[in-house]
C-alpha positions in Angstrom: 4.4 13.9 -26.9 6.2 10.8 -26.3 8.1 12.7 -23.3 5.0 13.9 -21.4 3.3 10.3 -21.9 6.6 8.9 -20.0 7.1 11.3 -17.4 3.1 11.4 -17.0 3.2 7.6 -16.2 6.0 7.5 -14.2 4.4 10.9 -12.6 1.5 8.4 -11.5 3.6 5.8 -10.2 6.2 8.2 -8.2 4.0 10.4 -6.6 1.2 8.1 -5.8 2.1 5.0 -4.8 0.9 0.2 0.0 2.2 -2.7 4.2 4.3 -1.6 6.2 3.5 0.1 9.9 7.1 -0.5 11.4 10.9 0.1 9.7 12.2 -2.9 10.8 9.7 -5.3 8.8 11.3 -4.0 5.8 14.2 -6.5 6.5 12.0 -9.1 6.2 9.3 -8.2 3.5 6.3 -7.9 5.6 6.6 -11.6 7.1 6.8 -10.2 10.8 3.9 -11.4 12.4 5.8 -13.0 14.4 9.0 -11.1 14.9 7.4 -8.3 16.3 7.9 -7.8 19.9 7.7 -5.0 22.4 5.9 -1.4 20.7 6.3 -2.8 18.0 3.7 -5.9 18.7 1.2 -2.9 19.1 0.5 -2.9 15.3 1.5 -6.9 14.1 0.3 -8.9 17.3 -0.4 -7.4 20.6 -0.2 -11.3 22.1 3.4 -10.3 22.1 3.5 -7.6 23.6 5.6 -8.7 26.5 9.5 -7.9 26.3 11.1 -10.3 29.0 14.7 -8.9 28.9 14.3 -5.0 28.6 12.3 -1.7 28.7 11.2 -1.3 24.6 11.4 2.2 23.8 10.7 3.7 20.8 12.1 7.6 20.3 10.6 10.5 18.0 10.8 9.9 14.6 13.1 6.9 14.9 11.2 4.1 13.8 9.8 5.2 10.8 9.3 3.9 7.0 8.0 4.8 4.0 7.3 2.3 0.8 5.7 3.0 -2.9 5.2 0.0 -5.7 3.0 -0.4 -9.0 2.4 -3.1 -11.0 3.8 -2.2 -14.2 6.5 0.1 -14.1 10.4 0.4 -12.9 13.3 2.5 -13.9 15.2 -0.2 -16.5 11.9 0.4 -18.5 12.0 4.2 -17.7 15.7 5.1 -18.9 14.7 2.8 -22.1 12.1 5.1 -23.5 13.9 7.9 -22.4 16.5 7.5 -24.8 14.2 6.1 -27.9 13.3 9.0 -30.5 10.2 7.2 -32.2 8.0 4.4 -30.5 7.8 1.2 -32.3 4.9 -0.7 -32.4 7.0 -3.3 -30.0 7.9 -0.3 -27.6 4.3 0.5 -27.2 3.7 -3.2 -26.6 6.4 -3.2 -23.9 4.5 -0.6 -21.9 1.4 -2.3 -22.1 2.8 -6.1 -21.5 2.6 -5.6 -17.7 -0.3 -3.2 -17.2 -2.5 -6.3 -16.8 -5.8 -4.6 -17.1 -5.0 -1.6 -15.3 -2.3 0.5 -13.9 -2.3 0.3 -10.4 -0.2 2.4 -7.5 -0.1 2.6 -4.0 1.8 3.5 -1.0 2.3 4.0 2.6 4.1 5.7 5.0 4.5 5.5 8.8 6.7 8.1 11.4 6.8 7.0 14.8 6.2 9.4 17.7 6.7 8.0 20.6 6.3 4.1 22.5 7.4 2.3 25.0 6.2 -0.9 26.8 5.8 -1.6 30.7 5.4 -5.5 31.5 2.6 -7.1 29.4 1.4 -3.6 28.3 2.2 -0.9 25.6 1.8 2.8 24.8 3.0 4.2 21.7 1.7 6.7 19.0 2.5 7.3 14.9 1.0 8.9 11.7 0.0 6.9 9.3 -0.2 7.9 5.4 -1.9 4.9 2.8 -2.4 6.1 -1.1 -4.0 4.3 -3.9 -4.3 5.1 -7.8 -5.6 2.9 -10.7 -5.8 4.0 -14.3 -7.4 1.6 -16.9 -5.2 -0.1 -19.7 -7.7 1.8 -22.2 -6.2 4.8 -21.0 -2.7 4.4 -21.9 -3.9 2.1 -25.1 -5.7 5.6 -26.3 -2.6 7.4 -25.3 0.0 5.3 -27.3 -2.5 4.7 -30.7 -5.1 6.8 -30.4 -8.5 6.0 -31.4 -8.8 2.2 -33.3 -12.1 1.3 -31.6 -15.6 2.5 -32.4 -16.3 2.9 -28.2 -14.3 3.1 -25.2 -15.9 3.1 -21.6 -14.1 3.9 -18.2 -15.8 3.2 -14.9 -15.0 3.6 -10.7 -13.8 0.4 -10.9 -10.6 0.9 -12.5 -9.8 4.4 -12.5 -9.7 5.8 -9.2 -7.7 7.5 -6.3 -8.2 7.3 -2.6 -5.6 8.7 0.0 -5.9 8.6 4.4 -3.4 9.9 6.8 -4.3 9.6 10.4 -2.0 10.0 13.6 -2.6 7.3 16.4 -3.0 6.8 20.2 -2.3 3.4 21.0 -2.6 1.1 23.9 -1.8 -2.7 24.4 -1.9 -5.4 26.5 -1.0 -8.8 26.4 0.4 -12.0 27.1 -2.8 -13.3 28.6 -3.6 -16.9 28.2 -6.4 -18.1 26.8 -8.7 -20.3 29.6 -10.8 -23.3 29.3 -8.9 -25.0 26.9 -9.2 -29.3 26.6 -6.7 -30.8 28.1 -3.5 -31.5 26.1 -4.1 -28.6 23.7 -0.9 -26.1 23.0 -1.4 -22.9 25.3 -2.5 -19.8 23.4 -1.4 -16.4 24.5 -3.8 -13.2 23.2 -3.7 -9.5 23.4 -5.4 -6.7 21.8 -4.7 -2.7 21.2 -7.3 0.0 20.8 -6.2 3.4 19.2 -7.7 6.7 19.6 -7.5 8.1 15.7 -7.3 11.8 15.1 -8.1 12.3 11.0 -5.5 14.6 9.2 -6.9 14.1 5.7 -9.1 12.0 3.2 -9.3 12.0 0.0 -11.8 9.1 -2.7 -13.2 8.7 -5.5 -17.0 9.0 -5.0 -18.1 8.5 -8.8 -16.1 8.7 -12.1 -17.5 7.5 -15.4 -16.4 8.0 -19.3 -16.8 6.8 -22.4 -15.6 7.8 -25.9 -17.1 6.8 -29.2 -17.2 7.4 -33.0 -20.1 8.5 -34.7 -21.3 7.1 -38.4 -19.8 10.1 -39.9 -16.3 9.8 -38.1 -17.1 12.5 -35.5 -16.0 11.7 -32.4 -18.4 12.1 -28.8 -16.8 12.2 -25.6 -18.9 12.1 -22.0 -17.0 12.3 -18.3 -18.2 12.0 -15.0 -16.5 12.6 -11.6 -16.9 12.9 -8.1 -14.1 13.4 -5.7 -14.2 14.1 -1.7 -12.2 15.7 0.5 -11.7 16.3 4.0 -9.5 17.4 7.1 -9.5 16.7 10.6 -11.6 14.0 12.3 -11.7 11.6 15.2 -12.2 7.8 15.2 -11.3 4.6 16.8 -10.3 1.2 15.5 -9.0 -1.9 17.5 -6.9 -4.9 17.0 -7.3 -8.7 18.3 -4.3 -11.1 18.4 -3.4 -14.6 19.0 -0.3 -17.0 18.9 0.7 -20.3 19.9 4.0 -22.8 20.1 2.3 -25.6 18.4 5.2 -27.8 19.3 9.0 -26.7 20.3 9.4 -24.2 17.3 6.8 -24.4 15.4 5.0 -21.0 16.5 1.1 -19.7 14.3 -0.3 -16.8 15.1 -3.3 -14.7 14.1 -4.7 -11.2 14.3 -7.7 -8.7 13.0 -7.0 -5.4 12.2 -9.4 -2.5 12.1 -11.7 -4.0 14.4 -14.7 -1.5 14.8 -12.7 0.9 13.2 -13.8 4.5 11.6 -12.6 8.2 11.7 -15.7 10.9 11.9 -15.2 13.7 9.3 -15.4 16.8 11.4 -13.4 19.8 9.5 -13.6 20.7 6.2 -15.2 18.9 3.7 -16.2 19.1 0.2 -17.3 17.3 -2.7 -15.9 18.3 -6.2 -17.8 17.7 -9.6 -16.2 17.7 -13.3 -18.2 17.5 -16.1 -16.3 17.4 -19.5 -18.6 17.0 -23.0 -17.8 16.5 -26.4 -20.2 16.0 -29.2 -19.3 15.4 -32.9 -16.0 16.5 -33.0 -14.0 16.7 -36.4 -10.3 17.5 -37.3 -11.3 20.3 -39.3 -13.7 21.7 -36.8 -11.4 21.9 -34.0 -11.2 25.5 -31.9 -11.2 26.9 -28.7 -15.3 25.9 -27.6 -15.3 22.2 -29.0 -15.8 20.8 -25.6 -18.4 22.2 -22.9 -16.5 21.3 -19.3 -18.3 22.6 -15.7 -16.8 22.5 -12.4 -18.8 22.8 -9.1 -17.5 23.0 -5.6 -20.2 22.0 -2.6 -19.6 22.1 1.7 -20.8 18.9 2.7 -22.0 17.8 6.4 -19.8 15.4 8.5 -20.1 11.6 7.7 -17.6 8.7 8.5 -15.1 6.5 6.5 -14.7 2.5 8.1 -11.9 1.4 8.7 -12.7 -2.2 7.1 -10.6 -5.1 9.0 -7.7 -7.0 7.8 -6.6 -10.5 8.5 -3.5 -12.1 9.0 -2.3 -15.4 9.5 1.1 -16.5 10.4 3.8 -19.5 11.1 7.1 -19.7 12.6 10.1 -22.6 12.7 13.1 -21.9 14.3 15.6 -24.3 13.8 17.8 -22.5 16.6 20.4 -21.2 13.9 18.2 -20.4 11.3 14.2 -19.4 11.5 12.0 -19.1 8.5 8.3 -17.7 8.8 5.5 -17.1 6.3 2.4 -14.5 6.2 -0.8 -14.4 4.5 -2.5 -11.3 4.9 -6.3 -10.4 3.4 -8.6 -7.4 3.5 -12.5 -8.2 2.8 -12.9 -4.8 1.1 -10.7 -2.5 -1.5 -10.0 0.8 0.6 -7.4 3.0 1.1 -6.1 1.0 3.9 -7.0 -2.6 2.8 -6.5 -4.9 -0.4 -8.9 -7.6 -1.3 -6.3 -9.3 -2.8 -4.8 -11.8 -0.4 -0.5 -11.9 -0.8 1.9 -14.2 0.9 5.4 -13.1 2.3 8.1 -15.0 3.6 11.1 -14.7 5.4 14.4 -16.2 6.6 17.0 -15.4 9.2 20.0 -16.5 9.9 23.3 -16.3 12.1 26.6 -17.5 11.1 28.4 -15.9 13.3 27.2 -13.8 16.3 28.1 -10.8 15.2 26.8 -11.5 11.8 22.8 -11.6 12.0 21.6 -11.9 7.8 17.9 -11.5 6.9 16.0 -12.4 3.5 12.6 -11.8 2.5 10.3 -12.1 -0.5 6.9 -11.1 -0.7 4.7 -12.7 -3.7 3.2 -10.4 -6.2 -0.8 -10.6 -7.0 -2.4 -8.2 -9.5 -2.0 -5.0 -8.3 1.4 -5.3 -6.3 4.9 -6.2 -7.6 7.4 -8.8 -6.2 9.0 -7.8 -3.4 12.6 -8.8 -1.8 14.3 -7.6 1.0 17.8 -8.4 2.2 20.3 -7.0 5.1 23.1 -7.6 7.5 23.1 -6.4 10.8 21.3 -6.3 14.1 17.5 -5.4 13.2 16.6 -5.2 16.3 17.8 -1.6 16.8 15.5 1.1 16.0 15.8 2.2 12.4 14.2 4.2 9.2 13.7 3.0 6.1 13.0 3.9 2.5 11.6 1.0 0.2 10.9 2.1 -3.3 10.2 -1.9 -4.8 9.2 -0.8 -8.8 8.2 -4.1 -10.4 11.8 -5.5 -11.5 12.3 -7.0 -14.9 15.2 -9.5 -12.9 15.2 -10.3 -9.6 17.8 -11.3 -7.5 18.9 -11.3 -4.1 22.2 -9.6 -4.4 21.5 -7.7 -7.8 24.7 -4.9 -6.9 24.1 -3.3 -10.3 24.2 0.3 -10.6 20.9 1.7 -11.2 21.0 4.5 -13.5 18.2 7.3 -13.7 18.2 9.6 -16.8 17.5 13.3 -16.1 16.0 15.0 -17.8 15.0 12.6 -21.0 17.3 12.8 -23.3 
C-alpha cells in the first residue's frame, strides 16, 4: 500500500505537470521580457520585434522547451520513502508539510515550427501544450490515516484537472513609436501579434464534488460527483499588445497583455463525461462485491468556446554594460489552463567576464501552487536551442548544487 500511495503521488506530479513559450528563457527563469528579440519577441513583447543586425530565423523543431513543477514534491523526498518499510507518524508528516492545502501540478510545453522576422515584422508558428492538476490535502490525509474525522468534503475548487494544446499562426509588427507624447517624456516603442489558433485538444473539469462521513452507528456514507469535458479540433484567435521604454540610459520597463480577445471554437468531437459513485452505511463486516452503486454516462455535446483569459506582465531592465540584471512580474486575472491568478516575480542576471564566456542566472519566486525556480548556464544563449526543465520543489537550493541525483527504480 505504501508503494502504490508513492508511485500514485509522484504518478500525479510526473505525468501532469506551467511559463515558458521559448527555450532560451529557461536560462534565465522566465525574466525575459526584455531579452527577447527577433521571433522570439512574437510571444514576450512584440515592441521588439526589430533585429537591427541580422535575419532571425527560427528552424523546425529547434526552439523548443518543455517544463513540469508541483508544489510539494521532489525526488530527495521520493527515494526516501522508497526505501522506508513502515511509515512513521513523522514520515506521514513529511509528505503532508509542503502540500499547503492542496497538491498542485502543472506543466507546459512548446515545439517551434517555423519563424523568421523581416524588418520591424515577424511570422513564426508553434504548438503549445499547458496542463494543470490539484488534489486536496484531505485526500492524501485519508490516504495516509484513514478515516479520524466524522466528515470530509471535496469541492471544484481544489480538486481538478484542465489540459489545452493548440498550434499557432503568428504575425508581428513592431517598433512603432508611440505619438503625441509631452514633451520631455522617454520615447515608447509598441507592437502587437495576432495568432490564428487551430485547437488540437481540451480537456476541464466542469463539476466535481464529494464528501465522506460517519454515521451514529460507525457506518460509513460516501457521495461523488464529476463532470469532465473533452474535445478535439477547433479554431480561434487571440492577440498580444506590447510596450517598452529606455527610461534613462539603461534603465529599460516594458509591458505587455496576453490573450487579448482570445478563444478557440470547439468544432470536432466533444463530449461530456459523468461519474457517479455512492456509498451508504458501509461496515467492515458487510463489505462485498455490491457495497457501492457507481454509474457512468457518456453524452455528444454541441460546439461552444473556451477564452483564452489575458495575462499581464510587467518588466525592468539595467544594464550596467558588463553585467544586466532584469526582473518580471507576471499576473493572470483568472485560474485557467493557460493563466495563474497567482501573481510570481522572476529575476535575472547576466554577465560577461570574458567574451567568450557569456554566464546567466535566474531565480524565479515560488507562490502557492509553484515551486522555486533557478536557472544557471554558460554559453551563447542566443543560439537556437531545446530545453528540458523538470524544477520539483527542492529541499536545498543552490546555484551550483553538482550533486548526483539518484532515482530508485523500482522501490525497493
Amino acid at each position: 500500500m505504501k508503494k502504490l500511495l508513492i508511485l500514485a503521488l509522484f504518478g500525479l506530479g510526473l505525468s501532469l505537470m506551467l511559463a515558458m513559450p521559448t527555450a532560451k528563457s529557461i536560462f534565465f527563469a522566465d525574466s525575459y521580457m526584455l531579452r527577447s528579440q527577433g521571433v522570439e519577441a512574437n510571444y514576450w513583447n512584440p515592441a521588439r520585434l526589430k533585429v537591427s543586425s541580422f535575419t532571425d530565423l527560427w528552424l523546425p523543431g529547434v526552439n523548443s522547451a518543455i517544463t513540469a513543477s508541483n508544489n510539494a514534491l521532489d525526488l530527495d523526498t521520493y527515494n526516501y520513502f522508497v526505501t522506508r518499510d513502515t511509515l512513521h507518524v513523522a514520515d506521514k508528516e513529511r509528505l503532508l508539510r509542503d502540500v499547503k492545502g492542496k497538491l498542485s501540478a502543472s506543466s507546459e510545453a512548446s515545439i517551434s515550427h517555423f519563424g523568421f522576422t523581416i524588418g520591424n515584422t515577424a511570422l513564426s508558428s508553434s504548438t503549445r501544450f499547458f496542463a494543470k492538476a490539484e488534489a486536496q490535502e484531505d485526500i492524501l490525509r485519508l490516504a495516509l490515516y484513514g478515516n479520524i474525522l466524522d466528515s470530509y468534503s471535496f469541492s471544484k475548487a481544489s480538486n481538478n484537472v484542465s489540459a489545452l494544446a493548440y498550434s499557432d499562426l503568428s504575425y508581428g509588427a513592431g517598433d512603432f513609436s508611440v505619438p503625441f507624447l509631452p514633451d520631455g517624456m522617454p520615447e515608447i516603442k509598441a507592437g502587437f501579434s495576432v495568432s490564428l489558433l487551430v485547437g488540437l485538444a481540451n480537456l476541464s473539469t466542469e463539476h466535481f464534488s464529494a464528501s465522506l462521513s460517519t454515521d451514529e452507528d460507525g457506518g460509513t456514507s460516501a457521495r461523488q460527483e464529476m463532470v469532465l469535458r473533452s474535445s478535439t479540433f477547433g479554431t480561434g484567435f487571440k492577440s498580444m499588445l506590447g510596450l517598452y521604454s529606455e527610461l534613462m540610459p539603461g534603465l529599460e520597463a516594458g509591458l505587455t497583455v496576453d490573450n487579448l480577445f482570445g478563444g478557440i471554437r470547439w468544432l470536432g468531437t466533444n463530449e461530456e463525461r459523468s461519474y457517479h459513485i455512492t456509498i451508504d452505511s458501509l461496515f467492515a463486516a458487510s463489505i462485498q462485491d455490491d457495497f457501492y452503486t457507481q454509474s457512468q454516462s457518456t453524452e455528444e455535446i454541441s460546439a461552444y468556446s473556451t477564452a483564452l483569459l489575458p495575462e499581464l506582465r510587467l518588466a525592468a531592465k539595467y544594464d550596467l554594460g558588463f553585467m544586466d540584471v532584469s526582473a518580471d512580474w507576471v499576473q493572470g486575472f483568472e485560474e485557467s489552463a493557460v493563466t495563474s491568478s497567482r501573481g510570481r516575480v522572476s529575476c535575472a542576471a547576466a554577465i560577461s567576464p570574458a567574451p567568450f564566456l557569456p554566464l546567466s542566472f535566474g531565480i524565479a519566486f515560488p507562490n502557492s501552487v509553484t515551486p522555486l525556480k533557478t536557472s544557471y548556464s554558460i554559453g551563447d544563449q542566443q543560439q537556437n536551442c531545446t530545453s528540458l526543465l523538470l524544477p520539483f520543489k527542492p529541499i536545498t537550493v543552490s546555484f551550483l548544487d553538482t550533486s548526483p541525483k539518484e532515482f530508485l527504480w523500482p522501490p525497493v
